[in-house]
C-alpha positions in Angstrom: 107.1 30.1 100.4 109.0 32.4 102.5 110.6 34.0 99.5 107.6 34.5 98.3 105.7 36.3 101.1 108.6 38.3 101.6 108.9 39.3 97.6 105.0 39.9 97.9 105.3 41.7 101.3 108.4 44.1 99.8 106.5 44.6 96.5 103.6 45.7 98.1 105.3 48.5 100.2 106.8 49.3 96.8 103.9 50.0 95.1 102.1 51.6 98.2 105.1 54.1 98.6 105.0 54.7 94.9 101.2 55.5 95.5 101.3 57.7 98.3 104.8 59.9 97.7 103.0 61.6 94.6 100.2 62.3 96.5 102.1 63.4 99.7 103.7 65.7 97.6 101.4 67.5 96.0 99.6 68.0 99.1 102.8 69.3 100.1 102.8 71.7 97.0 99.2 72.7 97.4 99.7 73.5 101.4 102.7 75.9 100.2 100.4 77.6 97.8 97.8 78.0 100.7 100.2 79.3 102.9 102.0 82.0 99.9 98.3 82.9 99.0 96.8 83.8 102.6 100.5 85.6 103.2 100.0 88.1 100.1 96.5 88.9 101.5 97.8 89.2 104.8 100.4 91.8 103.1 97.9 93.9 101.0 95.6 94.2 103.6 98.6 95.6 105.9 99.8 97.3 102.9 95.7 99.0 102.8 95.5 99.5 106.4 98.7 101.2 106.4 97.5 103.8 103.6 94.1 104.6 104.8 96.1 105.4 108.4 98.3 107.6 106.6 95.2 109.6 104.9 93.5 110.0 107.6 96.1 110.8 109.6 97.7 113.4 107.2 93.9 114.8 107.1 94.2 115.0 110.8 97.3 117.0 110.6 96.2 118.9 107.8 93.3 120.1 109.2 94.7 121.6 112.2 97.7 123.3 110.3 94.4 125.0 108.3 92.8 126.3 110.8 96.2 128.0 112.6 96.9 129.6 109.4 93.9 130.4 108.8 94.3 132.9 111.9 97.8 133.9 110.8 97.2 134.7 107.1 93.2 135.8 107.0 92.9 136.9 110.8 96.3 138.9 110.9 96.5 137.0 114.4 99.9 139.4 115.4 97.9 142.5 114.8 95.5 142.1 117.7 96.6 142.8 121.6 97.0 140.1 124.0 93.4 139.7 125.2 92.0 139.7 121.7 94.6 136.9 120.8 93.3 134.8 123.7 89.9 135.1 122.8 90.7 134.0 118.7 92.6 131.0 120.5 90.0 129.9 122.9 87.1 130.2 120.1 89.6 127.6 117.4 90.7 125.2 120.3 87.3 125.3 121.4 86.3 123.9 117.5 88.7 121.6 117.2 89.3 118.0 118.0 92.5 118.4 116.7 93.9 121.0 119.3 94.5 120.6 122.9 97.0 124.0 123.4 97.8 126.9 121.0 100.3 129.7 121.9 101.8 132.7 120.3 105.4 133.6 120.9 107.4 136.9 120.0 110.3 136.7 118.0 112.3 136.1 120.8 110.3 133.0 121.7 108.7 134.2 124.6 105.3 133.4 124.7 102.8 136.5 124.9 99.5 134.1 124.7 98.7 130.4 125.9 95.3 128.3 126.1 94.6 125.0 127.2 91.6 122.5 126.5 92.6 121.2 129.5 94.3 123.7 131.5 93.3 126.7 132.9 96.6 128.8 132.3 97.7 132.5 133.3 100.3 134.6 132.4 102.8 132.8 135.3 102.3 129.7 132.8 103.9 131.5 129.6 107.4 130.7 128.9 110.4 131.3 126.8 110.8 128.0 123.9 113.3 130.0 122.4 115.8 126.7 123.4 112.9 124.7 121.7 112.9 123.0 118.1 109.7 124.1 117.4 111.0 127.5 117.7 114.5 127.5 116.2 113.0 125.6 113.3 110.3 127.9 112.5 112.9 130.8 113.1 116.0 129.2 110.9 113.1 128.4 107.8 110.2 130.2 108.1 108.4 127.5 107.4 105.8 125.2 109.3 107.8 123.1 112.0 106.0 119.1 112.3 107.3 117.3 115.9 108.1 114.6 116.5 105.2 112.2 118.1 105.9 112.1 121.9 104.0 110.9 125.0 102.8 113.6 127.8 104.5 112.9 130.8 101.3 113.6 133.1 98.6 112.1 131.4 100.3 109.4 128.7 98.9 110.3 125.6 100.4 110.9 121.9 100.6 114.3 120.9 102.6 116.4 118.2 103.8 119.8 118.4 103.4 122.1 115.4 104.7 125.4 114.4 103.4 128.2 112.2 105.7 131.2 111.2 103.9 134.6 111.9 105.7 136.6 109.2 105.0 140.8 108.7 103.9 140.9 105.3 105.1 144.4 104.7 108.8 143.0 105.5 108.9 139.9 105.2 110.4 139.4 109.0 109.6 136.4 111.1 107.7 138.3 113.9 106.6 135.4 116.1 105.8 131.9 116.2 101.8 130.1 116.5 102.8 127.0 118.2 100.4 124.0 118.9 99.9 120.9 120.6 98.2 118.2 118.6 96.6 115.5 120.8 97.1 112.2 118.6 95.0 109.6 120.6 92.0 109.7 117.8 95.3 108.5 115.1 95.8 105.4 117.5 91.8 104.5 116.7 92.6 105.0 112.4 94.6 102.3 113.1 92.4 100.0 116.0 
């Protein structure tokens, strides 16, 4: 009788086991293809995010580096005097989101012409960048200079600092530099 409940007892966890390891594993099998499912969404959505940041944000970029050559190439910026060259500066930073300071420098790197969204600047606020990447870049190629994205030391936000060769037409010499200061914080919302 003993033998017999125990036989019964074992043969009944037998078949129970046998019962519930198939269906413990393929609830094992179906959790693992819930889990490799929602981790491919989770990667193309990342994967979208990450591109429409990178078109807007190249639009962004794009959009100021049109409007600076716009006054190098159609306004002929380097042809007007100093005060004229102010005014064309404060009218595009005034228009722009984009822009928060604009400068021209000679072809030394000294700065002839500064404006500020922010600041109100004079003539003691122009300085040489001829030390500067954005300068020696733009000098060595001729071509636009992109920065790096760094932090402003006073105020903490993102900006970038661009450069624009000013080159004489007639001889093909470098003759100054357009350099700006991108603010960045509206990028940080492309990707809130």
């Amino acid at each position: 009788l003993v033998m017999q409940r125990s036989l019964r007892t074992r043969l009944t966890v037998i078949l129970l086991v046998i019962s519930i390891l198939p269906l413990l594993f393929a609830a094992f099998l179906g959790m693992q293809q819930i889990v490799s499912s929602q981790i491919d969404q989770a990667i193309a959505q990342q994967n979208e995010i990450s591109s429409r940041v990178s078109i807007q944000t190249e639009e962004y970029i794009s959009s100021a580096v049109n409007d600076l050559r716009s006054l190098v190439e159609v306004y002929d910026i380097d042809k007007f005097n100093p005060n004229q060259q102010e005014t064309l500066l404060r009218n595009i930073i005034s228009f722009s989101d984009v822009l928060n300071d604009v400068a021209i420098t000679n072809s030394f790197g000294t700065e002839i012409v500064k404006v500020s969204r922010d600041n109100l600047l004079g003539n003691f606020d122009l300085q040489n960048i001829a030390s500067e990447p954005v300068f020696r870049e733009v000098l060595n190629t001729k071509k636009i200079y992109y920065g790096e994205i760094s932090f402003a030391e006073d105020t903490g936000l993102p900006f970038m600092l661009l450069g624009i060769p000013i080159i004489d037409l007639a001889s093909g010499d470098l003759t100054g530099v357009l350099v700006a200061k991108l603010r960045f914080q509206a990028v940080w919302s492309f990707m809130a």
